[in-house]
N, C-alpha and C positions, 0 to 999 in steps of 0.2 A: 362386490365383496372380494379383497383378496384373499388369497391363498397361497403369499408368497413366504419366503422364509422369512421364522421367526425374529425380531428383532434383536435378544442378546445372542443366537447363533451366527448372523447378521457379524454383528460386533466382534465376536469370537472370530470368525472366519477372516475377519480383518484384520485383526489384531496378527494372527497368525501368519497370512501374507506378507504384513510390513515386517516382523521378525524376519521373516525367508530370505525378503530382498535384504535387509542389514546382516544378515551372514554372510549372502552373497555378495554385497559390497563388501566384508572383509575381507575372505578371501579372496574377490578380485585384488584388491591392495597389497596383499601379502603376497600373491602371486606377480603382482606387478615391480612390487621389490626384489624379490628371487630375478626376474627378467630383466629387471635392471642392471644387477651383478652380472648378470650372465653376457651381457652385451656391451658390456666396458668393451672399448678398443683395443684389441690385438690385432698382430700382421697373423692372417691365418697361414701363410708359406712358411710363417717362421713356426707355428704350431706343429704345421706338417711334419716340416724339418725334424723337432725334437723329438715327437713320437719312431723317424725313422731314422736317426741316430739309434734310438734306442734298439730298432730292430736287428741295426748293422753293431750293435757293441761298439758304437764309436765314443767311449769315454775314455779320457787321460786325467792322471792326479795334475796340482797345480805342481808349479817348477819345484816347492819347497820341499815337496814329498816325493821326489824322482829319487831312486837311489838303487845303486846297480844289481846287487842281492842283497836280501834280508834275512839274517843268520839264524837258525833255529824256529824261523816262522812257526808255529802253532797250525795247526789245519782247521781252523775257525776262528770268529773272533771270541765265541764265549770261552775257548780254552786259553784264546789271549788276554782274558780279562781276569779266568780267573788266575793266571801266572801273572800277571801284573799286580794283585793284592798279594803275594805272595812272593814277592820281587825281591833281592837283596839290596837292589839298587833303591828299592823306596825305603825312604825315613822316616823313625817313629816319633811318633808326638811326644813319648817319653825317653828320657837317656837312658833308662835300661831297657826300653821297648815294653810291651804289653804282657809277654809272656813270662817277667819276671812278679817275686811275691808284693814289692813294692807297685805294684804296674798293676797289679788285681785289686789290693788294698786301697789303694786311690781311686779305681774306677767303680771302687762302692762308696766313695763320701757321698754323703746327703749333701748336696745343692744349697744354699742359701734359701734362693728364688722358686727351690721345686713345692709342686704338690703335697709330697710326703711331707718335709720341714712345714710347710702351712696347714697343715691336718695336724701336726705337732705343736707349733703354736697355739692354733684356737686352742687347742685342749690345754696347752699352759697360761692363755689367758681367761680360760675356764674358772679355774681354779687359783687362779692369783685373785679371782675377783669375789670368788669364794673366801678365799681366807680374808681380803679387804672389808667385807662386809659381816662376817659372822666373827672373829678374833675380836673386836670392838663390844659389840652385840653381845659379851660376858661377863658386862655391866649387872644386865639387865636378868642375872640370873635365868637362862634360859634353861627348859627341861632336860634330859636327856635323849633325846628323839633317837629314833634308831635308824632314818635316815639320816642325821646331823656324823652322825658317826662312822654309817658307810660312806660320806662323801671324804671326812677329814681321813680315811684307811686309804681311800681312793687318793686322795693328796696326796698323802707318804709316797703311796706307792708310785705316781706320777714323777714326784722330782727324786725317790731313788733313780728311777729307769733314766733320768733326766740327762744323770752325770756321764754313765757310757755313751748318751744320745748326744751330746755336746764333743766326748773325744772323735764323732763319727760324722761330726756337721762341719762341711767347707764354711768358708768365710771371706769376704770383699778385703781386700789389702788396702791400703791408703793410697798406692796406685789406679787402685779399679780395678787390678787384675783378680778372680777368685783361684785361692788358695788351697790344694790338695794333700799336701805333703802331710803325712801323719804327724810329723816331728815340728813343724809346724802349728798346725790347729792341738797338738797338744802341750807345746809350750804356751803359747795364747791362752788357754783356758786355765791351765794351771797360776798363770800370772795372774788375770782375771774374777772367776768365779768358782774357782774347784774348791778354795778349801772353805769357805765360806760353807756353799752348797753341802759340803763334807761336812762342816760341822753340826748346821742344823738337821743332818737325815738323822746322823748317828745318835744326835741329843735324844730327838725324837722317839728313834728306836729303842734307846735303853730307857727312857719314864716310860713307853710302854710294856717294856721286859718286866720294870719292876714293879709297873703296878698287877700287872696280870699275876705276878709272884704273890704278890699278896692277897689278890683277890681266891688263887687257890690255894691260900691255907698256909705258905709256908715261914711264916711269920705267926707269931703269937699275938693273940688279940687282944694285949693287952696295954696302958696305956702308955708307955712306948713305941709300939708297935702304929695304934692309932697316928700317934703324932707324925711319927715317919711318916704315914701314907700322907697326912697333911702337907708335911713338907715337900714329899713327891708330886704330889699335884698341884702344890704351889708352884712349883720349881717348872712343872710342863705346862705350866701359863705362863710362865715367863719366857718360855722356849716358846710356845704357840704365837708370842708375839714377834720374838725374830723374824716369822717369818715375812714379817711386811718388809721386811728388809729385800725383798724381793721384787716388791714394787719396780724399784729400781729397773726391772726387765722388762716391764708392761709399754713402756718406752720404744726400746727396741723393737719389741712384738708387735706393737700398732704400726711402728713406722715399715716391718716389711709384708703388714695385712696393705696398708697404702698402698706398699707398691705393686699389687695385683691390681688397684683401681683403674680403669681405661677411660673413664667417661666424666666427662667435666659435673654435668648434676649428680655423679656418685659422689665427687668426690666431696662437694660443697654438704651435698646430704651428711656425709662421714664425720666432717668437720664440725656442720653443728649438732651433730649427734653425740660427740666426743664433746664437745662442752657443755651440755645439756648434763649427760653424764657426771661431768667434772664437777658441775654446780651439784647436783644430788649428792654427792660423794663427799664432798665438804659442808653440807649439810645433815650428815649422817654422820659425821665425826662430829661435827659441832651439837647434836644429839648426845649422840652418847657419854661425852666429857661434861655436858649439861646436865644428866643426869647423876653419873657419877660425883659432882660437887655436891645436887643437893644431898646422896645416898650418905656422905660422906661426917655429916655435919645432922644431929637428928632435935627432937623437937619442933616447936613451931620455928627456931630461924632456919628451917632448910624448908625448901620449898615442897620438896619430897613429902613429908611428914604434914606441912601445912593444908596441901592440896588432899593427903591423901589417897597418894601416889604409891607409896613404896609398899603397900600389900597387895594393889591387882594385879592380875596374869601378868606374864609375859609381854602381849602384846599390847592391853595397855597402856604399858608402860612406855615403849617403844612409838607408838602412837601419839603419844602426848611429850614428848620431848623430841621428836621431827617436828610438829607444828610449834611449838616455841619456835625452834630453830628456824623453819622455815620463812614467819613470818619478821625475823631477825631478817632477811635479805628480798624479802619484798614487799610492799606497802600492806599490811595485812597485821590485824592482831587476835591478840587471845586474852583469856581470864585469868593463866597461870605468872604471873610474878616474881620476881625478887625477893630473897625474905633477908637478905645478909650482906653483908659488904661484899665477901668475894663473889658471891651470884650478880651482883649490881656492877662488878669492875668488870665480873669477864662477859654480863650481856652489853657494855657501850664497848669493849673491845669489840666484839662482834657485830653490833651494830655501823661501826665505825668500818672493818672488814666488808661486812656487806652492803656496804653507801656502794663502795670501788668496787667488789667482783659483781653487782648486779647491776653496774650502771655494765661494765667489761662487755658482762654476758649479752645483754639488750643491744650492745650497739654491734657484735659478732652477728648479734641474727639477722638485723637492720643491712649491710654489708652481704650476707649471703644472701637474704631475698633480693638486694639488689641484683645481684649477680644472676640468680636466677627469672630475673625479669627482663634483665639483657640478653641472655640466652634462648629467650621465646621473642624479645619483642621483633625481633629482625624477619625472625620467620616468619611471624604473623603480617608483618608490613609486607613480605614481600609474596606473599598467599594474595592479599589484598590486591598488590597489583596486575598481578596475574587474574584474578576473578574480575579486577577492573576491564581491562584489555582484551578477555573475550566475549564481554557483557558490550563493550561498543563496537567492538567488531563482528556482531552479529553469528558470533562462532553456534553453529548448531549443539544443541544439549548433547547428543552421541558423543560427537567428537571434543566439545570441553570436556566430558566426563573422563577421557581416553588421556589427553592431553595434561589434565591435572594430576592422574592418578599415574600416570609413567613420570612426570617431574617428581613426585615425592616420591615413587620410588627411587629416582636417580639420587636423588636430598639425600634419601637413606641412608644407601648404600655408600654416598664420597662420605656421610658422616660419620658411618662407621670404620673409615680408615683413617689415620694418619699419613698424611703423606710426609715427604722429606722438604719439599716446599714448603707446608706449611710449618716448620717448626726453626722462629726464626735464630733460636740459639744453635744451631747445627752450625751457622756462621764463621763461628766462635772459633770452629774445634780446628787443631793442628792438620797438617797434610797426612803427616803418619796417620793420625787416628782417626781421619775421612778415608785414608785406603781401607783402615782395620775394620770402620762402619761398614763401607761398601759390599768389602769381601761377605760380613755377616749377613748382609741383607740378602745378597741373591748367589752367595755358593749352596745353600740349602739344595734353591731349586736347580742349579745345575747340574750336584748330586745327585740326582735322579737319574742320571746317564751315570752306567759304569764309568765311562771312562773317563769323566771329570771327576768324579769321586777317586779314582787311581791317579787323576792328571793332579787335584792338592793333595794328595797324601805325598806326590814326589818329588814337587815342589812348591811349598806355602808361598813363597814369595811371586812363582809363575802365577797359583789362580791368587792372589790379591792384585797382582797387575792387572789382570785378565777381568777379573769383576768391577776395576777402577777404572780401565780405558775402554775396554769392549763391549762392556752389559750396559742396558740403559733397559727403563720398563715403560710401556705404552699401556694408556689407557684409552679403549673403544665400547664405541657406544654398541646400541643396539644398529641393525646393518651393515655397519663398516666394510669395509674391505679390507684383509691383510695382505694380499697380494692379489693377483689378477695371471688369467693362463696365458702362458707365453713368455711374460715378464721376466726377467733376469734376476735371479736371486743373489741376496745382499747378505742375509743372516740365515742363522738356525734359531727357532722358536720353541720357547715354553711358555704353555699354560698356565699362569696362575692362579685365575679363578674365572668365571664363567664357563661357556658352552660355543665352539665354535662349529660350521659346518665346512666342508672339502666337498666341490662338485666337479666331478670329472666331464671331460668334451662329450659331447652327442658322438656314437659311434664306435669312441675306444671304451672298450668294457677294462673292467677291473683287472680279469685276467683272458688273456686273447688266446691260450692253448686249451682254456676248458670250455665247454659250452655248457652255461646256467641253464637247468630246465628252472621255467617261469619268469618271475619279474626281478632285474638287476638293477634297485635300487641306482641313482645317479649320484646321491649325497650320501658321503658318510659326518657321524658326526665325534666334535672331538671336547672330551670333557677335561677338567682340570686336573693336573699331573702328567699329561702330554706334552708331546715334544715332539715337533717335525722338521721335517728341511736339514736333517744333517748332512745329507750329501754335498751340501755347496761347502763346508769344510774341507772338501777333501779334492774336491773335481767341479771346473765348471759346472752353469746349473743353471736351468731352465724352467720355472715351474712348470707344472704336468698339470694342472689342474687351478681351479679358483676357491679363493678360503674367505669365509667372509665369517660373521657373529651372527647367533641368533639370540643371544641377550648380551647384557651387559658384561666385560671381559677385560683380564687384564693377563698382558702377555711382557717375556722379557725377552730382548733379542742379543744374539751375541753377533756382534758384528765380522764376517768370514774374513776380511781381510787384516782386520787387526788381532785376530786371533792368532791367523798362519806369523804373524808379523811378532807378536810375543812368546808364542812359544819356540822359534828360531831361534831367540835371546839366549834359552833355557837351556844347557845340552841334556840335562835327563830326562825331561819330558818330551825335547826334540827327537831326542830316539826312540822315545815310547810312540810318541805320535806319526812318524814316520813309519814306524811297525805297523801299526795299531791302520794307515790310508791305505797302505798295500793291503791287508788283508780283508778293507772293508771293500776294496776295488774290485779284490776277487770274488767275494760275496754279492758285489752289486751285478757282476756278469754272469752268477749263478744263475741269479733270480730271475734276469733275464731273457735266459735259456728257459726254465722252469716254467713262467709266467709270461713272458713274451712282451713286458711293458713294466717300467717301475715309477713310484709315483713318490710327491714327498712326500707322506706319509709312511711311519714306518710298518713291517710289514702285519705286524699281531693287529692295526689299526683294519687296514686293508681287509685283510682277508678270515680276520677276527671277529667275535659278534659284536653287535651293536650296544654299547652302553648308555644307556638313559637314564638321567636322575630323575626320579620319578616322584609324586606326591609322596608325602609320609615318609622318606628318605630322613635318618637320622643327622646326616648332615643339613636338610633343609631349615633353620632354628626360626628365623625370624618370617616374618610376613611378606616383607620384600625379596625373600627367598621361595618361597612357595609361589609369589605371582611371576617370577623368573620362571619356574619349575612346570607350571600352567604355560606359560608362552609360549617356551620351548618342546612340549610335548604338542602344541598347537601349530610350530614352525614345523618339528619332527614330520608330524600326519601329513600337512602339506607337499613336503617336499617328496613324499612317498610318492605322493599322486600328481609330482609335476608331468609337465609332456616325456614324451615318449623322447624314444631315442632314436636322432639321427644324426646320420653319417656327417661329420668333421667338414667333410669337402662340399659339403651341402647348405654351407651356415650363410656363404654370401646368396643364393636361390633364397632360404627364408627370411631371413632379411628381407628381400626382394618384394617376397609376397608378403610380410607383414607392414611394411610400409606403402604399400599399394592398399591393401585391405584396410588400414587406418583412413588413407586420403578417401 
């Protein structure tokens, strides 16, 4: 008889071991990627060297920033930057500059393309779709609702506000350049849509001045008085119909709701949602003029009367003249009929209309499903080959699982950008206007340093050079390497999106005049809106340390020597920038005096806390971003607990012994 352990704790206990080792085969692999980086080839003499330049202050700017005194120097550079916004020699974006009243007025126009203008849109295609559908719909004698009347109070009051919101909204010129000038956007409009606009608020406003006059009293109620009000409210039907005359906007309005679209199945989505619409819409007019002929004409030859239609509710009514209508433009019929010649002319007119707008509509959808069948079929064929290919190469379930779900994450993430490669009409576009693209695409992120934000405010034409010959953007995967310790620096770097890590040598601590009580992490990590390696701008340049990713990342480099090389070109930003390397030369031999070692990272990085984007981080949106957010907080912990630290002069000894302990 046994007495050995049970069989499903048996199992359990198994199950739990084989878990233990699969953790611990990952992070050996992670750890063996980390070791990888770490032992990229360098000359370590030449490592030495730069750590003990650093200790001797032996840095010189390059030849272009030599210059014999620097007049009025600044005793820092944050007081040199903020006297550089503040410059007479910098020039303003506007000819009277910013601090006049035209210069404030301008820099409150509403945007075309902004948020606010598109929160102002919807809400006037709100109610242009309101009055589309309800103005018609007074055929059919509808009740008084007492919401029917706060939306049409609400209308007034929307396109009164409408008219100041219009002298206050920038505008696209025929150039492509957007338009600020007040005198400007208000000659445009006044030629356009002002008086129009003007006229139907004002109509508006005075039939309900004078019906509210008469409804309290001051009018005799007699029958004179009666007629008038008839007349009045005749009259604000006939005004209530101008305003479809506004339609005409609905146009415009869809086409700059479009241009917030970014994603090819929105847009197709958008498109047959907008015809789908179109067809109801013409259908719902062809309703209600159907109803209207037969109301028009009474006894049995109106259809009205024949059906015995024209006493039920409201709805009804409305209900039964959309399905005539409907079944006018689709293979479909009904019970109600023609009773008259002109009901008989205008249902084969209609019929005849809806042969061509429902074959139109049928073959738009046909066409968009296509398109969205092409948009999946690729992915799925190429999923397929992928499941093919580790299915005969005998790939373990672990690692297909790993393998599959990092390539669609990477799918994602390129799908959710544009690049400039893919977009093959960029081709097209003139030299000028590939400088003016370039400059747009990545002065943003150079902006982020004062002193490129001072360096285009002093010369627009120095940073479009600069972003056209100097900037290019790299895209790295997970591990890569941006540089390696020792290696000679080419650029200064920014972060554009992902999470990179910075790991300093065995030996040199962070700062070599303090002593850390407890544990001196070896990696720091560096999240997006960073920027390092500005020194080699200024002063030869040696990296100090090794930069690698720990997810997916994209950086922009400015390349050092064609920068020194355009801003030379420039004399005002040439003497800013000359200013601006002396004082940062002086700052770089502060630091270390201070700190005893400087690294390229700058120094709030250094010796700053550590920032991690973490789970539930409102910038995390999508899924592919949360399993970035997960990896990275997986690389983080890791590199907490890589090996210990040792001494620089000691890397060829481990070396020694770890390839001895391998064989």
């Amino acid at each position: 008889m046994s007495f050995g352990t049970p069989a499903p704790q048996r199992c359990f206990a198994d199950l739990l071991k084989e878990l233990n080792e699969l953790h611990e085969q990952e992070v050996e692999e992670l750890r063996s990627e980390l070791r990888t980086i770490r032992k990229e080839s360098f000359d370590v003499d030449r490592v030495l060297k730069v750590f003990t330049d650093d200790q001797g202050n032996d840095h010189d700017l390059w030849p272009q920033w030599t210059q014999e005194q620097v007049v009025n120097m600044p005793r820092n550079l944050n007081a040199l930057l903020r006297r550089g916004g503040s410059d007479s020699r910098i020039r303003k974006l506007s000819p009277q500059g910013d601090s006049t009243a035209a210069g404030c007025l301008e820099s409150l126009m509403i945007l075309p393309a902004s948020k606010k203008r598109m929160f102002w849109d919807m809400l006037g295609l709100f109610f242009l779709a309101f009055d589309f559908i309800w103005i018609p719909m007074q055929v059919f004698d509808p009740p008084d609702w007492k919401s029917s009347q706060i939306l049409e109070m609400a209308t007034l009051i929307y396109w009164t506000a409408d008219i100041p919101t219009s002298f206050c909204t920038a505008f696209v010129s025929k150039l492509g350049t957007v338009v600020r000038q007040i005198t400007l956007i208000a000659s445009r409009y006044i030629k356009t849509w002002f008086f129009l606009d003007l006229l139907l608020v004002a109509t508006e406003w005075a039939a309900i001045a004078l019906i509210k006059g008469d409804e309290s009293g001051e009018m005799n109620a007699d029958s004179a008085g009666l007629l008038r009000i008839g007349k009045i409210l005749r009259a604000a039907r006939i005004v209530r119909s101008l305003r479809l005359l506004r339609m005409m906007k609905m146009r415009q309005i869809l086409f700059a709701l479009q241009e917030h679209i970014d994603s090819e199945w929105m847009s197709i989505a958008f498109s047959t949602t907008s015809n789908m619409l179109t067809l109801l819409a013409v259908n719902h007019y062809v309703a209600c003029f159907w109803f209207w002929l037969g109301k028009s004409s009474k006894g049995d030859e109106s259809w009205v009367d024949f059906y015995a239609v024209r006493e039920r509710d409201f709805g009804a009514k409305y209900v039964v003249s959309l399905h005539w209508s409907l079944t006018q433009f689709t293979p479909a019929s009904m019970q109600v009929l023609p009773r008259n010649v002109k009901e008989n002319a205008f249902a084969v007119i209609i019929i005849v209309c809806g042969l061509l707008g429902f074959s139109t509509f049928v073959s738009s959808i046909t066409a968009a499903i296509t398109r969205l069948r092409g948009l999946t079929s690729s992915d799925m064929a190429k999923s397929f080959m992928l499941r093919r290919f580790l299915k005969e190469n005998s790939i373990s379930h672990d690692l297909a699982g790993r393998l599959t779900r990092y390539i669609h994450l990477a799918v994602e993430l390129h799908r959710s950008k544009v690049y400039p490669e893919k977009v093959e009409l960029l081709a097209y576009l003139s030299g000028p206007m590939h400088v003016e693209l370039r400059k747009e695409l990545f002065s943003p992120y150079l902006g982020r340093h004062m002193f490129f934000s001072h360096y285009s405010t002093q010369s627009n034409a120095a940073m479009s050079q600069l972003c056209f010959s100097a900037v290019s953007k790299q895209s790295l995967s997970k591990g890569d390497s941006v540089f390696s310790l020792g290696s000679t620096a080419q650029a200064m770097y920014f972060l554009v999106s992902g999470t990179l890590f910075y790991e300093r040598p065995k030996g040199i601590r962070w700062n070599l005049k303090t002593t850390i009580a407890g544990k001196d992490p070896r990696l720091k990590t560096v999240v997006r809106g960073s920027y390092f390696c500005e020194a080699v701008l200024w002063t030869p340049w040696f990296h100090r340390g090794t930069m690698g990713t720990l997810i997916e990342s994209e950086v922009i480099q400015l390349d050092a020597a064609k920068f020194r090389d355009i801003t030379q070109q420039h004399r005002d930003v040439f003497a800013y920038a000359k200013e601006y390397a002396n004082r940062y030369l002086l700052e770089l031999m502060e630091t270390i005096e201070q700190v005893g070692v400087i690294w390229d990272l700058p120094q709030d990085i250094i010796h700053g806390a550590q920032t991690v984007q973490k789970m539930g981080d409102p910038l995390m949106n999508t899924e592919g971003e949360e399993i970035q957010a997960a990896e990275l907080l997986h690389a983080y912990c890791l590199a907490e607990s890589s090996d210990s630290d040792t001494d620089v002069k000691d890397v060829r000894v481990t070396e020694k012994k770890e390839s001895t302990g391998s064989s």
